[in-house]
C-alpha positions in Angstrom: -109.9 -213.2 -5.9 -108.5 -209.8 -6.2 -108.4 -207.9 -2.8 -111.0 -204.7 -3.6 -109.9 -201.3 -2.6 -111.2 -201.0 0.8 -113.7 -198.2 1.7 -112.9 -195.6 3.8 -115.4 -196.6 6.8 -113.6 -200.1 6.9 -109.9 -198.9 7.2 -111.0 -196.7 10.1 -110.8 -199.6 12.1 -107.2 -200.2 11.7 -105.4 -198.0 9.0 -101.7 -197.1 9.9 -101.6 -198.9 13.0 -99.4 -202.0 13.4 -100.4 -204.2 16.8 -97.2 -205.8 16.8 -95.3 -202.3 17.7 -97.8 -202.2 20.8 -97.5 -205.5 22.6 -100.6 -207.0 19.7 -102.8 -204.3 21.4 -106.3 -204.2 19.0 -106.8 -200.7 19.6 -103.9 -197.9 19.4 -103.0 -196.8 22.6 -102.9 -193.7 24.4 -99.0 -193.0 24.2 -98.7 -190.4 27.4 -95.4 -189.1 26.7 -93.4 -186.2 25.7 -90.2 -187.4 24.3 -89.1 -190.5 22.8 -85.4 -192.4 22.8 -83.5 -192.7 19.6 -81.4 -195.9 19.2 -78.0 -193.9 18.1 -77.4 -190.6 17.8 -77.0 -190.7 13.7 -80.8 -191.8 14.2 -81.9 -189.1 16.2 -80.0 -186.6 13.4 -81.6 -188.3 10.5 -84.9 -187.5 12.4 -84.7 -184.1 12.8 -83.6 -183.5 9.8 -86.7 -185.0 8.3 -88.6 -183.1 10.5 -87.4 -179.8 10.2 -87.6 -180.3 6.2 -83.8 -180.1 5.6 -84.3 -183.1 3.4 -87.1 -185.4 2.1 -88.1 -188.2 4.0 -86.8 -191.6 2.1 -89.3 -194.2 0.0 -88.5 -196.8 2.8 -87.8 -194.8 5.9 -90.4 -194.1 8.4 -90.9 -191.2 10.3 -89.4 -191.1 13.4 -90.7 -189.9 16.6 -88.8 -187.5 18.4 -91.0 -185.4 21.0 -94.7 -184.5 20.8 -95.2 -181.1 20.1 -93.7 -182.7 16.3 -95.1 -185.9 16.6 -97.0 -188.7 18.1 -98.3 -192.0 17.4 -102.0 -191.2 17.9 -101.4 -188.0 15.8 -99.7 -189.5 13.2 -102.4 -192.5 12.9 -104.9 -190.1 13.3 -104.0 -187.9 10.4 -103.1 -190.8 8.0 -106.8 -191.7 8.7 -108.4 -188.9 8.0 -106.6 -188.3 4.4 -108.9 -191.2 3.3 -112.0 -189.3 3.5 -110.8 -186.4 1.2 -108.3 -188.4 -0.6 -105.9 -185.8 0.8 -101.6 -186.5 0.4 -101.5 -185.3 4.1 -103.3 -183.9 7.3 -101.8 -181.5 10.2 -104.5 -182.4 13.9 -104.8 -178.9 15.6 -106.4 -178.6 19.4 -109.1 -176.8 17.9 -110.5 -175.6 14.6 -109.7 -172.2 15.1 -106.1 -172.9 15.6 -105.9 -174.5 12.6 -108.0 -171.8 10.8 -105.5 -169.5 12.2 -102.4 -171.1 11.8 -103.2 -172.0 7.8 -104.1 -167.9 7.8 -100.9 -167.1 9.3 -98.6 -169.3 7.5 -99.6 -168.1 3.8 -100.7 -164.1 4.9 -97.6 -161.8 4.8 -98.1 -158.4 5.3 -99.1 -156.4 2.4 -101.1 -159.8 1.6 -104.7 -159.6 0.9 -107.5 -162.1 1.7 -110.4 -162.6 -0.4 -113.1 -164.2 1.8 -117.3 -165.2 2.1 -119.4 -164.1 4.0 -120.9 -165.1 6.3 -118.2 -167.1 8.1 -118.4 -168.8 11.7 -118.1 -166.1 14.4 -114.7 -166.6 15.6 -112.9 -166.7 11.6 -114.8 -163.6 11.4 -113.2 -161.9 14.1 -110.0 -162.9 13.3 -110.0 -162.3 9.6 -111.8 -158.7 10.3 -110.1 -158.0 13.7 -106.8 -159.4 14.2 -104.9 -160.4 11.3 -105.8 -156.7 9.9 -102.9 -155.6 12.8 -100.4 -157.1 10.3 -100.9 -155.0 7.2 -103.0 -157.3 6.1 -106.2 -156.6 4.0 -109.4 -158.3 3.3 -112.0 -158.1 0.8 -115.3 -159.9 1.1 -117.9 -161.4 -0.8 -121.2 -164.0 -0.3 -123.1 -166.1 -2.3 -125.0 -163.4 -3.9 -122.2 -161.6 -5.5 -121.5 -163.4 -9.5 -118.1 -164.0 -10.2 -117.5 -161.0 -12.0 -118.5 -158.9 -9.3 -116.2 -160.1 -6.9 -113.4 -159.3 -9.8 -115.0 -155.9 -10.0 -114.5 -155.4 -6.1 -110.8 -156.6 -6.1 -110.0 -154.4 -9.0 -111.8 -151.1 -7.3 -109.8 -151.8 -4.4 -106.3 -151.9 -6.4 -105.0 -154.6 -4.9 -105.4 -157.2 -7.3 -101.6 -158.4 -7.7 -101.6 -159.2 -3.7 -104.5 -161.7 -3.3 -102.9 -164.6 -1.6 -105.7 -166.7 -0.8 -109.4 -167.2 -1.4 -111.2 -168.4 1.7 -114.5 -169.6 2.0 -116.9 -171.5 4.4 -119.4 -173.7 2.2 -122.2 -174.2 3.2 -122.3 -171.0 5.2 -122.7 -170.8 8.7 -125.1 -170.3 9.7 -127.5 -170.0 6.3 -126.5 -173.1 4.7 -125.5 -170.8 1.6 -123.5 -172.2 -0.7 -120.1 -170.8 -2.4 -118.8 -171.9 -5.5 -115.8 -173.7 -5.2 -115.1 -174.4 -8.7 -115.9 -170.3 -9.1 -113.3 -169.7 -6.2 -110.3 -171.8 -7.9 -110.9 -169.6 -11.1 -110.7 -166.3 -8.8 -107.2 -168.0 -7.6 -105.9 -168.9 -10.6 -106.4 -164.8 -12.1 -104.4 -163.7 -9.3 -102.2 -166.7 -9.0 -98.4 -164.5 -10.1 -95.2 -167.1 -11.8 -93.4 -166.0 -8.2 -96.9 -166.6 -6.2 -99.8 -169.4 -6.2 -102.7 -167.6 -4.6 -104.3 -170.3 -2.3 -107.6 -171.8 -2.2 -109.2 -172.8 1.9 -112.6 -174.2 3.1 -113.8 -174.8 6.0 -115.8 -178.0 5.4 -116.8 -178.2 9.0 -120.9 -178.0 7.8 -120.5 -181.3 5.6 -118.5 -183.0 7.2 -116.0 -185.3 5.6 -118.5 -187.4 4.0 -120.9 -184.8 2.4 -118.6 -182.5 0.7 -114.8 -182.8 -0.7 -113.2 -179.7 -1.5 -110.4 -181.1 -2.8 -111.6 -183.0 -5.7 -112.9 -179.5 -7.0 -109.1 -178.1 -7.1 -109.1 -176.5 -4.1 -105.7 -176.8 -1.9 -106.5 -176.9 1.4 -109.4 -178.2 3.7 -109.9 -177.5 7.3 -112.3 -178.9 9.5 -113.6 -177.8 13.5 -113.1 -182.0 14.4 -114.9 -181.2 17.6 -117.9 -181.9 15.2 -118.8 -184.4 13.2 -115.4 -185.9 13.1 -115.3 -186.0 17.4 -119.1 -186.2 17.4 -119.9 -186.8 21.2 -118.9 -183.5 22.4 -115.7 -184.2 24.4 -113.0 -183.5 22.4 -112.0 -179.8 21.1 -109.7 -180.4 17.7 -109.3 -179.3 14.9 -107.6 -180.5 11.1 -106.1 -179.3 8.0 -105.7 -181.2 4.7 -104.0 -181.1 1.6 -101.0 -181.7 -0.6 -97.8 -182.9 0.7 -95.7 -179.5 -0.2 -98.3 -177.3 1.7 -99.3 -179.9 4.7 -95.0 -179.1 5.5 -95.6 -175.8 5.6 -98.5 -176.2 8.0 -96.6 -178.6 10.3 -93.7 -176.5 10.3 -95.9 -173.5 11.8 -98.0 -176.1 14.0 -94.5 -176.9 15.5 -93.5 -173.3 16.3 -97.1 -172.0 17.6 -97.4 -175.3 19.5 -101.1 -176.0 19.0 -100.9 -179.6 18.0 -103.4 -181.9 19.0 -102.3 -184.2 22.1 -102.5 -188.1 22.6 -105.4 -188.0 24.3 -107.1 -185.6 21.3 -106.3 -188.5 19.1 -106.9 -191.1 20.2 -110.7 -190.1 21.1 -110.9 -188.8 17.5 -109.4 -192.2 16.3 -112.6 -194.0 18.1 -115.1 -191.4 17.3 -113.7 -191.6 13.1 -114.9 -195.6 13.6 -118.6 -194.3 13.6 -118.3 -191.5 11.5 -120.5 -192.7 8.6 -122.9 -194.3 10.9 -123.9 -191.5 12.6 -123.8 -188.8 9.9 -126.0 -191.2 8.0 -128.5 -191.4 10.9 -128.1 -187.3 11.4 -128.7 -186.7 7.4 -131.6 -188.8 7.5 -133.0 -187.1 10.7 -132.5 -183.8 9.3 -134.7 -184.5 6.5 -137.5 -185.6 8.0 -137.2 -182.2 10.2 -137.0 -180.0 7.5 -140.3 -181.5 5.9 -141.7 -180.8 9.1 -140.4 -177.4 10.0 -141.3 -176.3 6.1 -144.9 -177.4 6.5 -145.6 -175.9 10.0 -147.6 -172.6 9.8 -145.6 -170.9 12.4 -142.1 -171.2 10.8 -141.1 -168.8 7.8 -137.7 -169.5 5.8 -136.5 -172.8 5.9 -132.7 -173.2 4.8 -131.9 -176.4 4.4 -129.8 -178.2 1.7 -132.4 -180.4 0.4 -134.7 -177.0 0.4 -133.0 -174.7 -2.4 -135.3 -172.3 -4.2 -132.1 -170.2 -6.3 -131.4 -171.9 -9.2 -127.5 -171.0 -9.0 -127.6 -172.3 -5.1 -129.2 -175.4 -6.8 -126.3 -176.2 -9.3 -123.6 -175.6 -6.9 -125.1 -178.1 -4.6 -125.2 -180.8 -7.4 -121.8 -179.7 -8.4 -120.0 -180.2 -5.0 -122.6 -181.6 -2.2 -123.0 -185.4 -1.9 -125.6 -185.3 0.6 -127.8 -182.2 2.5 -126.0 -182.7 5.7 -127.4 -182.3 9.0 -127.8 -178.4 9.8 -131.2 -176.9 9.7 -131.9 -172.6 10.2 -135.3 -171.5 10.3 -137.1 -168.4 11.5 -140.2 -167.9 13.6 -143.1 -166.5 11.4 -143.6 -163.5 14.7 -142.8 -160.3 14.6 -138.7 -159.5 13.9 -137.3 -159.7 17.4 -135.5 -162.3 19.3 -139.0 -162.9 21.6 -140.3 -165.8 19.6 -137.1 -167.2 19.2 -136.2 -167.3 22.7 -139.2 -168.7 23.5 -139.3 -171.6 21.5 -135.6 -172.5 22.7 -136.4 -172.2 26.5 -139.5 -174.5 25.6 -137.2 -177.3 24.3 -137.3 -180.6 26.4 -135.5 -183.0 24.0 -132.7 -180.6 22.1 -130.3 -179.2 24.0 -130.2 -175.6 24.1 -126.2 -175.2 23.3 -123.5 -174.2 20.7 -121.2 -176.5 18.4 -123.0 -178.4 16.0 -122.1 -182.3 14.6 -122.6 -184.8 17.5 -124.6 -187.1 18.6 -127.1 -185.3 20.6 -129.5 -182.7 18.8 -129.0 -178.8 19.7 -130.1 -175.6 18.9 -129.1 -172.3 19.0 -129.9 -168.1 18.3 -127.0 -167.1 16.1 -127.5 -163.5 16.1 -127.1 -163.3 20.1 -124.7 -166.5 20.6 -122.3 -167.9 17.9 -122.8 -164.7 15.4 -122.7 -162.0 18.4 -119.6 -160.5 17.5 -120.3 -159.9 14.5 -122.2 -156.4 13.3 -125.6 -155.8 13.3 -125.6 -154.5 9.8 -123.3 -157.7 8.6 -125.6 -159.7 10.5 -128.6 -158.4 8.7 -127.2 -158.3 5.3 -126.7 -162.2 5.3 -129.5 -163.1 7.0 -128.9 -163.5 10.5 -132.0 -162.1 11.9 -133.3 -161.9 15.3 -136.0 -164.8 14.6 -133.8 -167.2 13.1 -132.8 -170.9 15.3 -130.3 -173.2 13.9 -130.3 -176.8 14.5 -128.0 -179.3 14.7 -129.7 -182.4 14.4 -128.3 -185.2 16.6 -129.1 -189.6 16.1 -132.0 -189.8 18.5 -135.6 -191.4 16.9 -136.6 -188.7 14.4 -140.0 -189.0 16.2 -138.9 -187.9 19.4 -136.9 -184.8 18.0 -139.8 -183.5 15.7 -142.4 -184.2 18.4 -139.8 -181.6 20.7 -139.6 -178.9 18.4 -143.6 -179.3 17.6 -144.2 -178.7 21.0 -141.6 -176.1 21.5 -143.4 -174.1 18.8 -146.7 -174.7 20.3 -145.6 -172.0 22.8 -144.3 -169.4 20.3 
C-alpha cells in the first residue's frame, strides 16, 4: 500500500525532528544555548555563508547551526512545522506578533514608500502604521471593508502617489468586527501598482482564523503573519509571533530578524512545538463553542448586533467568506441593547464568573473584553466610531470549556445589564 500524504495534524507530532541527533529523545528538546561548535573551520565558513545569503544553500546540505539569534533547533523545527498549515516554502518565529508585523513593515517600506492598509487593524499595527513608521517618509492610505475596489483606486489616485504603493496590508477578519477584506480584491490592487523594477507586496495578519480557518496564501497573497501567542501558543504562556511565505521573501525577513534581534528563543519554541500538537483539537472545540454562543447571544433580547462569521447579513461580506474562510472561527463581538455608553458594557464584564475578564484572544480559556477602552484605546474616537467600535460593544474569545457552562455565564452576566 501506497504511503498517503500525511495530514498536517499528524506530522505535528514529529515533522523535522530526527531522535537519533538527540540521544533517541521522543520529544525535541529544549537546546539552552547560544552558540554552537563547527567541526573545521571550512564548515563554519560554508555556514555563514549560507546564512548571510552569499550563496544558496545546496540540494543535500543542511543548514548549519551557528549561534541563536540566526538559528536554533527548536526554531528551525518549529518553523518547518508551521509551513504545513499554509502550505508555505518557509517561516521566520518572532518573540511576538508585533515584532514580526513590524519587522515585515520595515523590511519592504523605504522611505518615500506608501502603504495601502484596512481598517480597522489590531491596536498596536495601528499605532505603528499611523504613528511610527510615518517618521520615515513613509505614507499610508487606508481603506475598510466598505470601500469597493474602485474606490480604494480612486483614493490612491487623489492622493498622487500611485507609482509608490509598496505593499497592501490587511487584517481579515477585522479585529475586532469580524469584517472581512477581500483578499483576492487586494492581490488585484497589488498587481496595478506592482512596477517591472518593483513587486508591490501583499500581508495578512491571519491571527483571527488561525492557521486552520483561513489560508492567505492559496489566494496569491505573499506573506502571512500570525500573533502565535494565540491560537497557535493557545494556553496563554508564550508571547511569539510568525511570518510565512515564499522562500526569496522569508530570506529577506530572516536577514532583518537577524539584525533587529527579535527571534523567538528555545524556550518560545519548544512550547509552541507542544501547543502546535493540539492545535486542531482545540480550535475544533473553540469553533464549535462559538457557534452555539452566537445562537444564543443573537436570540437574547438584551444584545443588539451580533458579528459573528456564521452571522453575515451583507451579501458581499457573505461571498468573501465562502471565497476564503473554511470555518467561522472562534471570535464573537456583540453590543448591549442600553443606551450608547460603556455602562452596560462594563457591567456585564464585571458580572462574569466563568470568562475571564482579559486581553489576547485564541486559548484555551474563554475571555472577554471592551475594545474601545482596552485593546482599541489608542486608537481615535472618530476612527473608532467609523468602524464600529462603540462604547457598548464586548468581544469574546471563546475558550474549550463545556459550551453549557460558558453560555450559562454570559446569560447570567447579562441578567445584570
Amino acid at each position: 500500500m501506497n504511503k498517503p500524504q500525511l495530514h498536517p495534524e499528524s506530522l505535528m507530532m514529529s515533522y523535522g525532528y530526527k531522535p537519533e541527533l538527540s540521544e533517541g529523545s521522543l520529544k525535541c528538546p529544549i537546546f539552552q544555548t547560544s552558540t554552537f561548535v563547527f567541526k573545521t573551520a571550512e564548515e563554519g565558513k560554508a555556514f555563514f555563508e549560507v546564512a548571510y545569503g552569499l550563496r544558496e544553500k545546496g540540494e543535500t546540505e543542511e543548514l548549519g547551526l551557528i549561534y541563536s539569534r540566526l538559528n536554533n533547533p527548536d526554531l528551525e523545527i518549529l518553523e518547518n512545522r508551521l509551513t504545513l498549515w499554509d502550505k508555505a516554502e518557509d517561516c521566520a518565529v518572532f518573540e511576538s506578533g508585533m515584532s514580526a508585523i513590524t519587522t515585515v513593515l520595515m523590511e519592504f517600506l523605504s522611505p518615500g514608500d506608501v502603504l495601502l492598509y484596512s481598517q480597522p487593524v489590531y491596536g498596536g499595527t495601528s499605532h505603528f502604521i499611523e504613528q511610527i513608521i510615518t517618521r520615515f517618509g513613509i505614507k499610508v492610505i487606508s481603506f475598510d471593508a466598505k470601500d469597493a475596489e474602485q474606490d480604494i483606486i480612486d483614493r490612491v489616485e487623489k492622493s498622487g502617489f500611485g507609482n509608490k504603493v509598496n505593499m497592501v496590508y490587511i487584517e481579515t477578519p477585522a479585529n475586532p468586527t469580524n469584517q472581512l477584506i477581500d483578499m483576492v480584491m487586494c492581490k488585484r490592487l497589488a498587481n496595478r501598482y506592482s512596477t517591472e523594477e518593483r513587486q508591490t507586496l501583499v500581508a495578512v495578519d491571519n491571527t483571527y482564523m488561525g492557521p486552520l480557518w483561513q489560508h492567505p496564501l492559496k489566494h496569491g497573497v505573499d506573506l502571512v503573519l500570525y500573533s502565535a501567542t494565540k491560537y497557535i501558543g493557545g494556553h496563554s504562556d508564550v508571547i511569539a509571533g510568525a511570518c510565512l511565505g515564499s522562500k526569496e521573501l522569508m530570506t529577506r525577513v530572516k536577514g532583518m530578524r537577524t539584525f533587529l534581534g527579535n527571534m523567538a528563543g528555545p524556550w518560545t519554541g519548544w512550547l509552541l512545538m507542544r501547543s502546535l500538537e493540539t492545535l486542531k483539537a482545540r480550535m475544533n472545540v473553540q469553533e464549535k463553542n462559538a457557534q452555539n454562543v452566537a445562537e444564543f447571544l443573537i436570540n437574547h433580547p438584551k444584545v443588539g448586533e451580533v458579528f459573528y462569521l456564521g452571522n453575515i447579513k451583507d451579501e458581499n461580506q457573505q461571498r468573501i467568506f465562502d471565497q476564503q474562510c473554511e470555518g467561522t472561527g472562534a471570535m464573537v463581538s456583540f453590543e448591549i441593547k442600553a443606551d450608547k455608553t460603556e455602562k452596560g458594557a462594563f457591567k456585564f464584564l464585571n458580572s462574569l464568573k466563568l470568562m475571564k475578564l482579559a486581553v489576547s484572544l485564541g486559548s484555551t480559556e474563554s475571555l472577554a473584553e471592551h475594545p474601545a477602552s482596552m485593546t482599541h484605546a489608542g486608537v481615535s474616537p472618530e476612527d473608532r466610531e467609523k468602524y464600529g467600535i462603540s462604547p457598548q460593544l464586548i468581544r469574546l474569545s471563546i475558550g474549550v470549556e463545556h459550551q453549557d457552562d460558558i453560555i450559562w455565564d454570559i446569560e447570567q452576566a447579562l441578567e445584570n445589564v
